[in-house]
C-alpha positions in Angstrom: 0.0 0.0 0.0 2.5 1.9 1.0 4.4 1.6 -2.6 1.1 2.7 -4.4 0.9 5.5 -2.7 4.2 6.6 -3.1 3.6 5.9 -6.9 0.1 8.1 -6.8 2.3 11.1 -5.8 3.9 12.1 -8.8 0.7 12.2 -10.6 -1.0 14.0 -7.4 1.2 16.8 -8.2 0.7 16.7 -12.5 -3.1 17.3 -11.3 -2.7 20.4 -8.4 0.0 21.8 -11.0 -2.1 21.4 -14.0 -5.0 23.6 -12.4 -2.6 26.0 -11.1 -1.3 26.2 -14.7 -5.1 25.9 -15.9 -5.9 29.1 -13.1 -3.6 31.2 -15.0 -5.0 30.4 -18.2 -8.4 31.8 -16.8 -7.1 34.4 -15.2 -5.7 35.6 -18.1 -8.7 35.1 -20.7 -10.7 37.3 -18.3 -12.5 35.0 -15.4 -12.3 34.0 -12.1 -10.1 30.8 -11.7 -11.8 30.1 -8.2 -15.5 30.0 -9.0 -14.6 28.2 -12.1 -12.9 25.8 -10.5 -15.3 25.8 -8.1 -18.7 25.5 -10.7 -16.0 22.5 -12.1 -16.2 21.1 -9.0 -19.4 21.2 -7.6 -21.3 20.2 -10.9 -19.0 16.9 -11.2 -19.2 15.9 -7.6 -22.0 18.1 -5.8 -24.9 16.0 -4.0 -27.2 19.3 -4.5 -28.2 21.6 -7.2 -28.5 25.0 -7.8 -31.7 25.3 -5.6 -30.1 23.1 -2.6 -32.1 19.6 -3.5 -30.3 16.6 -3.3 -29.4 15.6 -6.4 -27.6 12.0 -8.1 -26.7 13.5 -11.2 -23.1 15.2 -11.2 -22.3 12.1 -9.7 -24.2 9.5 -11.9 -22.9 11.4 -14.7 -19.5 11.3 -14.0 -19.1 7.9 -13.2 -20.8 7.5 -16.7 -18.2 9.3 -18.6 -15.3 7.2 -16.3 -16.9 3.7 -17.9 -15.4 3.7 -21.3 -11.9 5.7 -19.8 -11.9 2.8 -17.0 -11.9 -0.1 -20.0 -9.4 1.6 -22.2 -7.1 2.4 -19.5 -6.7 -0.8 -18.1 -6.4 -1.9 -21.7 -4.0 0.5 -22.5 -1.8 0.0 -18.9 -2.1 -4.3 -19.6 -0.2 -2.9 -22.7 2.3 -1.2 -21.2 3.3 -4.0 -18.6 4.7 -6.1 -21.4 6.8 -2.8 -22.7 4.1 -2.8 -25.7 2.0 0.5 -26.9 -1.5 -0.1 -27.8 -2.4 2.9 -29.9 -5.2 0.9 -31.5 -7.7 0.9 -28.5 -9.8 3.5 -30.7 -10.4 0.8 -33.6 -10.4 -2.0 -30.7 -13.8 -0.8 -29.3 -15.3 -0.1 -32.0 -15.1 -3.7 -33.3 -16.3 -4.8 -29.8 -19.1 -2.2 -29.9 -20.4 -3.5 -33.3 -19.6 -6.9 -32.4 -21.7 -6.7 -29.2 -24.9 -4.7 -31.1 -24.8 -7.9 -33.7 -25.5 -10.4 -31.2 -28.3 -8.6 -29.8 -30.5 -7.6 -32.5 -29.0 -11.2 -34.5 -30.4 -13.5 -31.7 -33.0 -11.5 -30.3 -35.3 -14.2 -29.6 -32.4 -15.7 -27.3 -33.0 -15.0 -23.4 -31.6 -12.7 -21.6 -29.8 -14.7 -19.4 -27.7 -16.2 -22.4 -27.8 -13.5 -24.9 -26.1 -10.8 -22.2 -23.0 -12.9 -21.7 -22.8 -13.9 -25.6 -23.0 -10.0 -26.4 -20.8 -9.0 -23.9 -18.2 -12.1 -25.2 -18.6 -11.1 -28.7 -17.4 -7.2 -27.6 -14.5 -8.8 -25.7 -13.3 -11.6 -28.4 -13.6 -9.1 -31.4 -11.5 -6.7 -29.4 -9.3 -9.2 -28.6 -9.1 -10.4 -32.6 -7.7 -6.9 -33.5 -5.5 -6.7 -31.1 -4.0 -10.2 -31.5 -3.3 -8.7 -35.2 -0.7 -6.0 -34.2 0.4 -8.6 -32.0 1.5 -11.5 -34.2 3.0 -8.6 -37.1 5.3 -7.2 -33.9 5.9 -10.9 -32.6 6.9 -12.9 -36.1 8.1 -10.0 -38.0 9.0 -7.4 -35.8 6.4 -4.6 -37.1 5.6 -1.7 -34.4 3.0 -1.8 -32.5 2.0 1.6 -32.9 2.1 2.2 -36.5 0.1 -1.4 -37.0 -2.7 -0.6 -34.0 -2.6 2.9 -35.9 -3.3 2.0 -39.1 -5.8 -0.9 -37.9 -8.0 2.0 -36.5 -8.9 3.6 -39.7 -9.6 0.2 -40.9 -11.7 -0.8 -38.1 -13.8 2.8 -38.2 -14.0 2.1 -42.4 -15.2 -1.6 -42.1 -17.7 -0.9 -39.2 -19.3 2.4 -41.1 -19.7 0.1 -44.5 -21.3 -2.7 -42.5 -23.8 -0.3 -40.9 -24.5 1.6 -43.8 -25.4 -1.5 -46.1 -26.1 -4.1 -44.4 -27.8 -3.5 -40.9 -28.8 0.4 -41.0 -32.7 0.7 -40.9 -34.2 1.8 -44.2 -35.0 5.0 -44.1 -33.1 6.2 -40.8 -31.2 9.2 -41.0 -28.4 8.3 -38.7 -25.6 6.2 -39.4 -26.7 3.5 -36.4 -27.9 -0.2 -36.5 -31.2 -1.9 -35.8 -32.3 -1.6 -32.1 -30.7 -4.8 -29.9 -33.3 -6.9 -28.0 -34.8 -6.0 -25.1 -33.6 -9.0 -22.9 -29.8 -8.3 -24.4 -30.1 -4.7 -22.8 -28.6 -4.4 -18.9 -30.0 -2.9 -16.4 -29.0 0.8 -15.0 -28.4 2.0 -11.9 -31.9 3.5 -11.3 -33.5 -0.8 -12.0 -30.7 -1.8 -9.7 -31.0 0.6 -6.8 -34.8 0.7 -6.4 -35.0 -2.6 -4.6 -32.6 -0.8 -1.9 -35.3 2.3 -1.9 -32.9 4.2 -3.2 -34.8 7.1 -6.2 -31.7 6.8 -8.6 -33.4 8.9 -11.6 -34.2 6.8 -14.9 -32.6 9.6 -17.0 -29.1 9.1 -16.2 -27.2 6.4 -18.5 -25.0 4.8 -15.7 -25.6 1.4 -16.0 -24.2 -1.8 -14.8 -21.6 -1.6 -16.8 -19.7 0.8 -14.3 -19.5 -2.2 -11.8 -18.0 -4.5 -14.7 -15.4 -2.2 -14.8 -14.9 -2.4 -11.1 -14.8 -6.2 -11.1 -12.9 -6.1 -14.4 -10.1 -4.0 -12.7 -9.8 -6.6 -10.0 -9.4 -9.1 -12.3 -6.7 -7.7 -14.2 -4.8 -6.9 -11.1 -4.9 -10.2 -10.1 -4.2 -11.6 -13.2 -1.0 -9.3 -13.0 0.2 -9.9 -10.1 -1.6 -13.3 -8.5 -0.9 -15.2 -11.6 2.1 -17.4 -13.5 0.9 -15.6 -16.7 1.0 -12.5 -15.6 4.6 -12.6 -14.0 5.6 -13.5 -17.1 4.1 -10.9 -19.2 5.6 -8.3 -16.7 8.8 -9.7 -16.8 8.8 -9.6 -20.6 8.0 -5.8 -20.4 10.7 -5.3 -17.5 13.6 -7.2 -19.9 12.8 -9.6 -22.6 16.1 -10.7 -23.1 16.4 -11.7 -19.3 13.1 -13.4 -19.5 13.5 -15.2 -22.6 16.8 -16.7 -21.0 14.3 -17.8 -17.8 12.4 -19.4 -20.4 9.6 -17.5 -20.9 8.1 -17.0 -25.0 8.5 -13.6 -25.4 6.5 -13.6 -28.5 3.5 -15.4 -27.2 3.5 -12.9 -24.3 3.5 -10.1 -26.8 0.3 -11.6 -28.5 -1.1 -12.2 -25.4 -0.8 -8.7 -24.2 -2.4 -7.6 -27.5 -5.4 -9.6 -27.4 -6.3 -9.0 -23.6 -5.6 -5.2 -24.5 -8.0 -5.3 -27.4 -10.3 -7.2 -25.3 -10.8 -4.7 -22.4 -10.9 -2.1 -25.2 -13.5 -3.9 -25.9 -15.5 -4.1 -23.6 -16.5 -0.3 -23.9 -19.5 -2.1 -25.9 -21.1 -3.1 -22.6 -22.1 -0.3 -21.7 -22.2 1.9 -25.0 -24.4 -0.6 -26.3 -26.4 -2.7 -24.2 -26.4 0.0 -21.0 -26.9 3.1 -23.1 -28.0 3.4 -26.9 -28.9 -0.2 -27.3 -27.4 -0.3 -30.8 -24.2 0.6 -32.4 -24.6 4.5 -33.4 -21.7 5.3 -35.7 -18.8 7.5 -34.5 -20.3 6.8 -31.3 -16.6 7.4 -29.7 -15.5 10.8 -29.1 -12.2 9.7 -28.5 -12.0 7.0 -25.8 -9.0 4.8 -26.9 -6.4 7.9 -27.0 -7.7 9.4 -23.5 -7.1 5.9 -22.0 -3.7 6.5 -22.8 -4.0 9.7 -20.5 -5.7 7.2 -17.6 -2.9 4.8 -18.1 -0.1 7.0 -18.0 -1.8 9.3 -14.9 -2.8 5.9 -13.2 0.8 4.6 -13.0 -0.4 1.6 -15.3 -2.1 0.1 -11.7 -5.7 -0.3 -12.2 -6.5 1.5 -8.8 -4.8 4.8 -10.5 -6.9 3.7 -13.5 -10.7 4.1 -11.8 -9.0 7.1 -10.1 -7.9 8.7 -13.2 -10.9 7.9 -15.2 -13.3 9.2 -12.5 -11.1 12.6 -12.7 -11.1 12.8 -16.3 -14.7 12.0 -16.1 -14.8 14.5 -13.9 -13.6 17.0 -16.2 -15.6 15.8 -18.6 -19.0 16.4 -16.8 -17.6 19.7 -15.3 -16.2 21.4 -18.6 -20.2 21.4 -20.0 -21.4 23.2 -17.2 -18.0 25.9 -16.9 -19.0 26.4 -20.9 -22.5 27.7 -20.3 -22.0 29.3 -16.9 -18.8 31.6 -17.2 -18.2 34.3 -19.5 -15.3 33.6 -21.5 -14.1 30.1 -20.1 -15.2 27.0 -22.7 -15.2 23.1 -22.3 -11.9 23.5 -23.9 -10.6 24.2 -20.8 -11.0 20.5 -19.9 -9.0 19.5 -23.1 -6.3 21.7 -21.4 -5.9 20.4 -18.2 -6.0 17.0 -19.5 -3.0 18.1 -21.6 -1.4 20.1 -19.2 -1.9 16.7 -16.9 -0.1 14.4 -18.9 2.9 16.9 -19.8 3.7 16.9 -15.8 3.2 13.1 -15.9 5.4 12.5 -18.6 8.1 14.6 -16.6 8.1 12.6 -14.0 11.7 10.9 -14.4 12.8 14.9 -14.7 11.5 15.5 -11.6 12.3 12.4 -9.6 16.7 13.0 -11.1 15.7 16.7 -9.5 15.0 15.3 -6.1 17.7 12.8 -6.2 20.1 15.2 -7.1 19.1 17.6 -4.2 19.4 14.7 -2.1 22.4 13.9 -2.8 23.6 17.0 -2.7 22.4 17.5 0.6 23.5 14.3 2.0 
């Protein structure tokens, strides 16, 4: 515990000095960095509106935005332990998204009870497929990963957008988005699964179950890393592949398998995009989730505790940055974009930082 805290510091202090950083910014366009930081704040993680009613929303919404960042993130920091880059998390979940919608409107007279799991599968193994793909090109031939999950992106946004558009696009609908999934395929949202407990979680806002597999799926993955033969090994591959190839570990199956369990949590952003939320696969439905999970991996130290606890903050922003673009004068949801930037330059200065405290130390000493 102790080590995981001492690894949530550095990014601790990219986030206080990306708002100071972010305070300036305001400052200088004109507004008042503390009541927009506070209207940030307050509309991400308040219990109570404007007229002092208790209220679920900031926080129903924000843990709604965190779903998809939670997924990628942990798919992008599985990546990362085997010293791989998984730029391809974008194209990844879109393949699991479709994959996921075709199972539920495909078997919709299936029940429930079976045609959940088999949609939820489907998003996991077709995510899993195209990430397998950059992972055999970097294992047998020694292609980067981050040009092929690149390039597989475009491919996987071009191949999706033809399907929907010929093939399973209702005649006559305006909107690039499939057929409607069954009802039994769709799960249930936090206002079904909170009423037993007499709790009024309102209908309206999209959190859905999916937010708790994300939570469960993060326990998984740590244990997989850390509890398991396979994951030692794909950690030591990513701390020294030559070392662990003379332990005897495959270094090119652990590089395929990285790949494909990446691709599958990426995904699994189909759970809840699909069967929690539009119940069908609505074209260009991702605003950008595979490159922020880099951001959540990177902030999170690649440990899927500093994943939720990234996502939630980016979700955070997320939430937050509507509300400081229709309240403030001069101040627009951009500012979010730049804090998140700002967040990951201090993040990615950390070994700067940490040879500046050594040096003093040693200097001192």
């Amino acid at each position: 515990m102790k080590t995981l805290l001492r690894e949530l510091l550095f990014p601790l202090i990219a986030v206080l000095a990306a708002f100071v950083i972010g305070g300036v910014v305001v400052l200088a366009i004109g507004d008042n960095p503390f009541t927009v930081y506070r209207l940030l704040i307050s509309s991400a993680f308040g219990l109570f509106d404007a007229m002092g009613n208790f209220t679920w929303d900031n926080w129903g919404y924000t843990l709604f935005y965190a779903t998809p960042l939670i997924f990628t993130g942990l798919a992008v920091s599985l990546a990362f332990k085997c010293g791989l880059l998984n730029i391809g998390a974008e194209g990844q979940l879109t393949i699991g998204a479709f994959a996921a919608a075709w199972i539920g409107f495909t078997f919709n007279g299936w029940s429930g009870w079976l045609l959940i799991p088999m949609a939820i599968l489907a998003a996991m193994l077709a995510g899993a497929f195209w990430g397998a793909i950059p992972g055999v090109l970097k294992a047998r031939f020694g292609s980067h990963e981050v040009i092929n999950t690149i390039m597989l992106n475009f491919i996987a946004v071009g191949l999706v957008s033809y399907l929907t558009q010929s093939r399973y696009k209702v005649t006559g609908d305006p909107i690039m988005q499939t057929k409607t999934i069954a009802e039994q395929a769709q799960i249930a949202r936090f206002s079904t699964l909170l009423s037993p407990l007499g709790i009024n979680f309102p209908a309206r806002i999209p959190l859905s179950a999916a937010f708790l597999i994300a939570l469960l799926t993060c326990f998984l993955v740590w244990v997989f890393l850390w509890k398991t033969k396979w994951g030692y090994e794909l950690r030591a591959v990513g701390l020294n592949p030559s070392a662990a190839e003379y332990g005897g570990i495959s270094v090119q199956w652990q590089i395929i398998l990285a790949m494909a369990l990446s691709g599958g949590l990426a995904g699994m952003v189909g759970i809840g995009e699909v069967l929690g939320y539009r119940y069908r696969y609505y074209d260009g439905f991702s605003p950008g989730y595979g490159f922020a999970g880099i951001a959540v991996a990177l902030l999170g130290r690649n440990h899927p505790v500093g994943v939720v606890l990234a996502a939630i903050l980016f979700g955070a922003l997320n939430r937050g940055g509507l509300f400081v673009d229709i309240f403030t004068d001069h101040v627009s949801k951009d500012l979010v974009q730049v804090l998140q930037g700002i967040i990951i330059l201090f993040v990615a200065m950390e070994a700067m930082f940490r040879r500046m405290i050594l040096r003093k130390t040693a200097s001192s000493a």
